[in-house]
C-alpha positions as CSV (number, residue, x, y, z in Angstrom):
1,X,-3.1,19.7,44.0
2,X,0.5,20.2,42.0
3,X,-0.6,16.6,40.0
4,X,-3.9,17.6,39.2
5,X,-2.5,21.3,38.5
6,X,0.0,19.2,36.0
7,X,-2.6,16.9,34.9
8,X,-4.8,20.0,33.6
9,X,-1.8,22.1,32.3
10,X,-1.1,18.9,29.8
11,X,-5.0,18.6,29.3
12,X,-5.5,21.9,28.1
13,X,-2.0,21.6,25.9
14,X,-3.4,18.3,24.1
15,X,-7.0,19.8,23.5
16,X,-5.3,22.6,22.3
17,X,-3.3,21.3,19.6
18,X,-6.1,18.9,18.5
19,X,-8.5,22.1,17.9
20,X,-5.3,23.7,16.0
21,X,-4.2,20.5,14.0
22,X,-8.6,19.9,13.8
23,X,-9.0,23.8,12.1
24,X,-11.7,24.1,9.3
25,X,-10.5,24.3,6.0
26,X,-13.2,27.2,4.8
27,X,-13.1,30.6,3.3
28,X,-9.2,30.6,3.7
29,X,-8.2,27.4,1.8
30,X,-4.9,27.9,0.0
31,X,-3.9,31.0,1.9
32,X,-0.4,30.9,3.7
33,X,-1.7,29.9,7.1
34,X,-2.9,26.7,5.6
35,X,0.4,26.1,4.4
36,X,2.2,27.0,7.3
37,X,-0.3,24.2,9.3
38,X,0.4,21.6,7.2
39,X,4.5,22.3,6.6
40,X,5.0,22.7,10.9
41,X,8.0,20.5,12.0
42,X,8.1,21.0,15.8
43,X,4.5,22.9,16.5
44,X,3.9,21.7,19.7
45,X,7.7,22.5,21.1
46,X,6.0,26.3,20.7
47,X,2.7,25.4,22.0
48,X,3.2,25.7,25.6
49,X,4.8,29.1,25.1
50,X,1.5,30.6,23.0
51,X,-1.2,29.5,25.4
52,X,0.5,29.2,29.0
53,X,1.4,33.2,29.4
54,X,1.8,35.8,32.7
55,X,-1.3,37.5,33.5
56,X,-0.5,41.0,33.1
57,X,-2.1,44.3,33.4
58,X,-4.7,45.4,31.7
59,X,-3.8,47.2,28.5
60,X,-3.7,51.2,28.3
61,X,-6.9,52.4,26.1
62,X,-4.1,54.2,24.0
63,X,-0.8,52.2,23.1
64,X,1.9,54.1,20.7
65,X,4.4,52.0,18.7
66,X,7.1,53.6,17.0
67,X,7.9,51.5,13.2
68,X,11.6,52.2,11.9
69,X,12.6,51.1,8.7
70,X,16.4,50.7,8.4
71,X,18.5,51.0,5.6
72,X,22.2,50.3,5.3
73,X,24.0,47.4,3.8
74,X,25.6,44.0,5.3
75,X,27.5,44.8,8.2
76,X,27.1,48.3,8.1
77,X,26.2,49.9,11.9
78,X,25.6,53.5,10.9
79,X,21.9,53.4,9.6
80,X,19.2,55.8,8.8
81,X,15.5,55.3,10.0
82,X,14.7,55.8,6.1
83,X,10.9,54.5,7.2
84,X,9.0,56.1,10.0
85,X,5.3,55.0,10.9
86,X,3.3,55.5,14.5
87,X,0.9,52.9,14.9
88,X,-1.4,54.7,17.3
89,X,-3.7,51.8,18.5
90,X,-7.4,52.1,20.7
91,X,-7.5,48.1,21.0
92,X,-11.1,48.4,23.4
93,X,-12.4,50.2,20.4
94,X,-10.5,48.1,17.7
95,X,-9.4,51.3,16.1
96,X,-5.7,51.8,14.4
97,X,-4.2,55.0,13.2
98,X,-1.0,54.8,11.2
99,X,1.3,58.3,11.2
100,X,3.8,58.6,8.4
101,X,6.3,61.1,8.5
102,X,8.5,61.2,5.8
103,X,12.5,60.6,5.8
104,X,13.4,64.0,5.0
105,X,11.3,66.1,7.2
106,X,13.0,68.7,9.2
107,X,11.9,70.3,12.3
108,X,13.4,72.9,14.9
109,X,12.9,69.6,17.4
110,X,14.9,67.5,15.4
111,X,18.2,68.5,16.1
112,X,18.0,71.8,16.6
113,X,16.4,72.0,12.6
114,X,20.0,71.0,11.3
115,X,19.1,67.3,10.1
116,X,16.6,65.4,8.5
117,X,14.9,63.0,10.9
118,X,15.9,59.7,8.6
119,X,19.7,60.6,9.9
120,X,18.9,61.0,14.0
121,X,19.5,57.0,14.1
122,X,22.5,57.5,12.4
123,X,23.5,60.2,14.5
124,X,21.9,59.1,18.3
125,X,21.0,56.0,17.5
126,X,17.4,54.4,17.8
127,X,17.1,57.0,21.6
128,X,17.2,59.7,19.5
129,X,15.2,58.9,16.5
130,X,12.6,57.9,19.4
131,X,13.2,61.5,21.2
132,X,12.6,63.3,17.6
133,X,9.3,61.8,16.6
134,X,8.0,61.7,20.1
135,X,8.6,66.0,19.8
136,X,7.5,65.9,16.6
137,X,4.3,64.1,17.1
138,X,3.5,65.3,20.6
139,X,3.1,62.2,22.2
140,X,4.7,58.9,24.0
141,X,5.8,56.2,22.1
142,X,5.0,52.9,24.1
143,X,7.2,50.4,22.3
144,X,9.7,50.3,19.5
145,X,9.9,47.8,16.3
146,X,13.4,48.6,14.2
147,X,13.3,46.5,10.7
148,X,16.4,46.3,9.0
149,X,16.0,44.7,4.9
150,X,17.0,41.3,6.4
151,X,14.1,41.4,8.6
152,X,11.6,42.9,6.1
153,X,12.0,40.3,3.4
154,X,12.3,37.6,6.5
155,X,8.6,39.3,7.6
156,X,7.2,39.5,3.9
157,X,8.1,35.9,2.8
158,X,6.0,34.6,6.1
159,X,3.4,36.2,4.3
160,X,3.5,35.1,1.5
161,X,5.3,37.4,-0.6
162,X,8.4,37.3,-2.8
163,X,10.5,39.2,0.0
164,X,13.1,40.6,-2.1
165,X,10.6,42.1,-5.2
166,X,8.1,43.5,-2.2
167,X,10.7,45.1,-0.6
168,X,12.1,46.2,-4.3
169,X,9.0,48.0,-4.6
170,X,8.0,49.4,-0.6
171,X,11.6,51.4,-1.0
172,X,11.2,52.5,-4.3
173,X,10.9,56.6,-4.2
174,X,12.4,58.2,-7.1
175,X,9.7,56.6,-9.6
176,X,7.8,58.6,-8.1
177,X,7.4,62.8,-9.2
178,X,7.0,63.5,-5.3
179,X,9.8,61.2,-4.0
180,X,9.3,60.1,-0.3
181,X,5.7,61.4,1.0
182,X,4.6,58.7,-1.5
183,X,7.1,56.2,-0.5
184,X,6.0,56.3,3.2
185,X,2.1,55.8,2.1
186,X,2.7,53.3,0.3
187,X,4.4,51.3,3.1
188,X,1.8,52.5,5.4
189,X,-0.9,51.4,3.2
190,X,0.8,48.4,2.5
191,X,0.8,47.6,6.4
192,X,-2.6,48.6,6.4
193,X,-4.0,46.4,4.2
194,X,-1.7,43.5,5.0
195,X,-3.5,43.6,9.1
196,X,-7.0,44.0,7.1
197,X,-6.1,41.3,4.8
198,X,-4.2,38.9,7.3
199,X,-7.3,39.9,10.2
200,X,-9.6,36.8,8.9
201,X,-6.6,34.3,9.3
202,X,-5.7,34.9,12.8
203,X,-9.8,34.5,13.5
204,X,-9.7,31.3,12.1
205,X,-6.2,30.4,13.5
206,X,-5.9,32.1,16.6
207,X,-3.4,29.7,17.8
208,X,-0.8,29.9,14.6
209,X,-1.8,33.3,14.4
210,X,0.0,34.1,18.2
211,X,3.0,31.8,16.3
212,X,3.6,34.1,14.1
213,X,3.7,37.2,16.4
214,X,5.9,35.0,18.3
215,X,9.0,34.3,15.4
216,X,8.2,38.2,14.0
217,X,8.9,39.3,17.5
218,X,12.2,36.9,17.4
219,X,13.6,38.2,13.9
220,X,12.8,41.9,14.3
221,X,13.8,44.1,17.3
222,X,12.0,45.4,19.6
223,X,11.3,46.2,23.9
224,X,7.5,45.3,22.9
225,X,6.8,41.6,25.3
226,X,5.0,38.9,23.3
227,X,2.8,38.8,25.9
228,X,1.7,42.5,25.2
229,X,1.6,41.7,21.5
230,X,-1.2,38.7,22.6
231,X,-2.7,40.8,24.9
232,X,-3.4,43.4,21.9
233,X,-4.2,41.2,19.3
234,X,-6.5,39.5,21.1
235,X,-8.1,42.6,22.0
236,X,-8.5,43.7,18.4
237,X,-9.8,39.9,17.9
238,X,-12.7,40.6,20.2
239,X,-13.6,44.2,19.0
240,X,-12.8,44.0,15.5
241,X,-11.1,46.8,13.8
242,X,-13.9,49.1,12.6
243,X,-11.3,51.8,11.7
244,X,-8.4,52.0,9.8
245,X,-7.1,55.7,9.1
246,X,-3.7,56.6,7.5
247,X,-2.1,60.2,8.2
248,X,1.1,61.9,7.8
249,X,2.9,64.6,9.1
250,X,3.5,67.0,7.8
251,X,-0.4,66.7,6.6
252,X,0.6,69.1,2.9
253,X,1.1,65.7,1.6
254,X,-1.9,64.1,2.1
255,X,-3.5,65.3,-0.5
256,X,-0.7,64.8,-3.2
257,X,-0.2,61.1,-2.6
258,X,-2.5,58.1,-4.4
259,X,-3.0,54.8,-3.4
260,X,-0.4,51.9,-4.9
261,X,-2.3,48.2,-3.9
262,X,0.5,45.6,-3.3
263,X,-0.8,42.8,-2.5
264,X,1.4,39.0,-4.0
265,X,-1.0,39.2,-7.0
266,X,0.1,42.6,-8.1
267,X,4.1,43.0,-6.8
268,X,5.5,42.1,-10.3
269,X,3.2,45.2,-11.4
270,X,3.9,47.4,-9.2
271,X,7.5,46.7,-9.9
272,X,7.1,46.8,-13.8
273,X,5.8,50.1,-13.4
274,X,8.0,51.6,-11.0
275,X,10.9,50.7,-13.5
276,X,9.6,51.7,-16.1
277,X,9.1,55.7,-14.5
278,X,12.8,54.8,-13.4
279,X,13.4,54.7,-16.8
280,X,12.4,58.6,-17.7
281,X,14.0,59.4,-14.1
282,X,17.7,60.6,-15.7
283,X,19.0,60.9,-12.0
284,X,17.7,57.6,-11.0
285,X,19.2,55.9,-13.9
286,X,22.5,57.4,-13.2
287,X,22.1,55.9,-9.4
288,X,21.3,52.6,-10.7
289,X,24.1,51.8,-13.6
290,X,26.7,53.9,-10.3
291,X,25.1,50.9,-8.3
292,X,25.0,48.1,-10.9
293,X,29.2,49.1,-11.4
294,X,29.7,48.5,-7.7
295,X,27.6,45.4,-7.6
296,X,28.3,43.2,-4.3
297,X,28.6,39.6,-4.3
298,X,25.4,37.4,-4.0
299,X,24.8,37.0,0.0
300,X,24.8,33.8,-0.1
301,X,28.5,33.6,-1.0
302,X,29.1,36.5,1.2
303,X,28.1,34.5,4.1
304,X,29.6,31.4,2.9
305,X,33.0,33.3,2.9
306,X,32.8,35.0,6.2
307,X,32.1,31.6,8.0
308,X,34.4,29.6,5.8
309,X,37.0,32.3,7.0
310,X,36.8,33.0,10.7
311,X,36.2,29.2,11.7
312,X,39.9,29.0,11.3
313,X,39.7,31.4,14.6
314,X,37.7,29.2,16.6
315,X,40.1,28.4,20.2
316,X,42.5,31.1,19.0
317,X,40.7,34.6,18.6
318,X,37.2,34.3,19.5
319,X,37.0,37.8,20.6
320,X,37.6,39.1,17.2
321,X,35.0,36.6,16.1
322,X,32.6,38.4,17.9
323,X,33.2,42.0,17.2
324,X,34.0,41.3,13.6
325,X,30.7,39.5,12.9
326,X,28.2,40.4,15.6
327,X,26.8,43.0,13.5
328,X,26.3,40.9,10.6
329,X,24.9,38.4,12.7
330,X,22.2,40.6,14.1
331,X,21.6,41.8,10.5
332,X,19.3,38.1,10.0
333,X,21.5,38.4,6.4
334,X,20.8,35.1,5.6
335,X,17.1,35.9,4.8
336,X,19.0,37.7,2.1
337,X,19.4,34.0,0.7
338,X,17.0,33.2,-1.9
339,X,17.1,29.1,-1.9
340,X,15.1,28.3,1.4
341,X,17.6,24.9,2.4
342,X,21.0,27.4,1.6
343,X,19.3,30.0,4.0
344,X,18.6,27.9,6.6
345,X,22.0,26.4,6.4
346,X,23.9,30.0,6.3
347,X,21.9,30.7,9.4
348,X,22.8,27.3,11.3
349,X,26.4,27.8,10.0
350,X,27.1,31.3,11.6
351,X,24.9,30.4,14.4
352,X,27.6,27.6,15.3
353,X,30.5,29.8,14.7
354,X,29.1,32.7,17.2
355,X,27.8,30.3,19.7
356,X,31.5,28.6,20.0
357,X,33.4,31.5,20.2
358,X,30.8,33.0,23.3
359,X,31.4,29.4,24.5
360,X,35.3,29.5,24.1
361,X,35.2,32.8,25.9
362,X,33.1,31.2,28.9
363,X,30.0,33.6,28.0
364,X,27.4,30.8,28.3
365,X,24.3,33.1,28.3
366,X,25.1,34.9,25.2
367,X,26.0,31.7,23.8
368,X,22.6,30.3,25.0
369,X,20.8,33.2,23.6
370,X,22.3,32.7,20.1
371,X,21.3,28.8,19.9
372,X,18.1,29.8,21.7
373,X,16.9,32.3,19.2
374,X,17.9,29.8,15.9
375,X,15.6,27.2,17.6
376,X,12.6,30.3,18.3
377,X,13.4,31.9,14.4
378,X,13.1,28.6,12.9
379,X,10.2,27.2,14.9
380,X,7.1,27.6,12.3
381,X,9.7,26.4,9.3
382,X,12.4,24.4,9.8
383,X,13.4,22.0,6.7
384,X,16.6,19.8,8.4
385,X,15.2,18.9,11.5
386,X,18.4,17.7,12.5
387,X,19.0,21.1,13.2
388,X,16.9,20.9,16.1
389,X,18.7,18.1,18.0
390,X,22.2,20.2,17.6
391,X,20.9,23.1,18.4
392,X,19.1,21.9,21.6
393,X,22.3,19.9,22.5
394,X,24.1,23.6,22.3
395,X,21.3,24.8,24.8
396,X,22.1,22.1,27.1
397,X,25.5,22.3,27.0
398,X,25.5,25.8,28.0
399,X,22.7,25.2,30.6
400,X,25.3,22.4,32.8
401,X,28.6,25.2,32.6
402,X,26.0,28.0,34.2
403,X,24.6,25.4,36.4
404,X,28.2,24.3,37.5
405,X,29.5,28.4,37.5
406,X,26.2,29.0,40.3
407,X,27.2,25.5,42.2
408,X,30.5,26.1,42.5
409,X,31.9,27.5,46.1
C-alpha cells in the first residue's frame, strides 16, 4: 500500500506540472503570469508544496484580516502603521469588504484618545495596533499581514509594476487638499482592483497562482498559514467575487474622496500629477528639498557596505552580527535594489553573512530558517541558479549538526 501510495503521490505531481507547463495561452497572453511560466528556474522544487497540503477545517463564513502598512527607513525598528485596511472576507459568498481607517484617526479606545492610531505600532508594537482597530471596528481580527516598503515594492514588481514609482504614488498624501482619507482609498482601491484584475489569472493558473501566495506569504509577515490562504482563495475561485465594497471609518470621508485608477499603464500619470499638486503644496515642497538635503545613499551601496563591513566579524563577534543587522535583514531591503542580478546578489550576500554567524554561534535552526526562506523568496525568480546548490548545501549542513545535537547521549 505505502508504494502504490508513493506511486500515486508522484502521479498526481507529474500530471500536475504537465497541465501547468501545458496552460492555454488565451485571453491572458502577455500578462505577468505568462512571464512568470516561461522565466521559472526550479518550479517543480515548489510543486509538491502547492498541491500536497493538510486537510484542515473548514473555513469560518466570516474571516477578518488586519493590512498594516509600515513606514520607517533601513534599519529603523520604531515604525508607524501609516496604512490600515480590514479585509472583511465572506469566501462561501465570494464577497470582500475593505475597511480603511485613516492614519490619523483618534479615538477614546486608542490609547485612552491621546494618540493617533498610525503611532500604536510604534508605541505597543503590532499587539497594540491589533488591540486599537479591533475596539475601533468592533470586531476580531483573524490574521495579520504587516508590509514594510521593502515588501511592498517586492509585492508590486511580482505584479508587474515599477515597485518603487507605485509605491511613490500609494504613499503620496499631501497632493492631495484632504491629506490621508484619500491616501488610504486610494490604496484600498488600488488593492481592490489589483484582486479584480489579478482574479482571471489565478482561474487560468490555479497552480502558479497558489505560487505566488506562497513567496508573498514568505516576503511579507504574517500568523496567516498558506494553507488558509489556499483554502480561501480557492473558495473565492469557486464562488466568484460578486461584491467588492470599500468603506472607511470614520464614514465623514466617504463622500469627500474620488477614485485615482493605478493600474502599470497609468502609474507614471498618476505620479506626474501628484507632483505637479506637490508643486503648489508650499509645505510639501519645504518637506521634499529638507528630504532631498539629507539624501541617503543608494541601497544598493548601503547594503554593499554593511556586508562588506561585518564579514570581517565572522568567527570573532557573531553576536553583534546579529543584533546589529537582524533588523535590516528582516527589512527584505534589497528589493530596494533596482538592477534585478545586484538584488538578488545583495540578498544572497547578507543571507551568507547571517546564516554563518547563527552557524558560528551553534543556532542551527535560525540558521536554517535564513537559508530556507532565500531558497522559498526566490523560488518563482531566481536568475543565478548557482544560488540554489549553495544555498541547499547551507540547509544540509545545518540539517547533520541538529541531527548529530538530537543523537548525541
Amino acid at each position: 500500500m505505502k508504494i502504490r501510495s508513493q506511486f500515486n503521490r508522484a502521479l498526481a505531481l507529474v500530471i500536475a506540472l504537465s497541465i501547468f507547463l501545458a496552460s492555454p495561452v488565451g485571453a491572458q497572453a502577455g500578462s505577468w503570469f505568462e512571464d512568470w511560466k516561461d522565466t521559472i528556474i526550479y518550479y517543480h522544487d515548489l510543486l509538491e508544496k502547492l498541491i500536497f497540503l493538510p486537510e484542515l477545517p473548514p473555513i469560518r463564513e466570516k474571516v477578518d484580516i488586519l493590512v498594516l502598512g509600515l513606514d520607517g527607513r533601513r534599519g529603523q525598528t520604531h515604525r508607524r502603521a501609516d496604512a490600515i485596511h480590514c479585509f472583511t472576507l465572506y469566501p462561501y459568498e465570494g464577497r470582500i469588504v475593505i475597511t480603511s481607517i485613516p492614519r490619523g484617526t483618534m479615538s477614546e479606545k486608542i490609547a485612552e484618545g491621546k494618540e493617533i492610531i498610525a503611532d500604536t505600532y510604534s508605541l505597543g508594537g503590532r499587539e497594540l495596533t491589533v488591540e486599537s482597530v479591533e475596539e475601533y471596528l468592533g470586531l476580531k481580527v483573524d490574521y495579520y499581514v504587516i508590509v514594510g516598503f521593502s515588501e511592498a515594492e517586492a509585492l508590486f514588481e511580482k505584479l508587474g509594476y515599477d515597485g518603487e514609482k507605485t509605491l511613490q504614488v500609494l504613499r503620496s498624501r499631501k497632493a492631495y487638499g484632504i491629506g490621508d482619507p484619500q491616501r488610504s482609498h486610494n490604496q484600498a482601491l488600488f488593492m481592490a482592483n489589483e484582486i479584480m484584475r489579478n482574479y482571471p489569472h489565478f482561474k487560468e493558473y490555479p497552480t502558479l497562482g497558489r505560487a505566488l501566495l506562497f513567496v508573498a506569504s514568505e516576503i511579507v509577515e504574517t500568523d496567516m498559514p498558506f494553507e488558509v490562504m489556499v483554502q480561501i482563495s480557492d473558495l473565492y475561485l469557486e464562488n466568484g467575487i460578486v461584491e467588492m465594497k470599500l468603506k472607511m471609518k470614520p464614514a465623514d470621508y466617504e463622500s469627500l474622496v474620488t477614485d485615482v485608477v493605478i493600474t502599470p499603464e497609468t502609474v507614471n500619470d498618476v505620479l506626474r500629477e501628484q507632483k505637479k499638486r506637490l508643486e503648489e503644496c508650499e509645505e510639501a515642497m519645504k518637506d521634499i528639498e529638507e528630504s532631498e538635503e539629507s539624501e541617503e545613499p543608494p541601497m544598493s551601496q548601503y547594503l554593499a557596505g554593511i556586508i562588506g563591513y561585518y564579514k570581517r566579524y565572522l568567527g570573532k563577534d557573531d553576536r553583534t552580527i546579529v543584533t546589529k543587522n537582524l533588523t535590516k535583514y528582516e527589512q527584505h531591503l534589497w528589493y530596494q535594489v533596482n538592477n534585478d542580478q545586484l538584488s538578488e546578489r545583495l540578498h544572497f550576500e547578507f543571507t551568507e553573512l547571517m546564516y554563518q554567524a547563527y552557524f558560528n554561534l551553534g543556532e542551527y535552526d535560525n540558521a536554517r530558517a535564513i537559508a530556507q526562506s532565500f531558497m522559498n523568496e526566490r523560488s518563482l525568480d531566481l536568475i543565478n541558479t548557482e544560488y540554489k546548490e549553495r544555498v541547499g548545501e547551507m540547509i544540509v549542513a545545518c540539517e547533520e549538526k541538529l541531527y548529530a545535537d538530537s543523537t548525541s547521549p
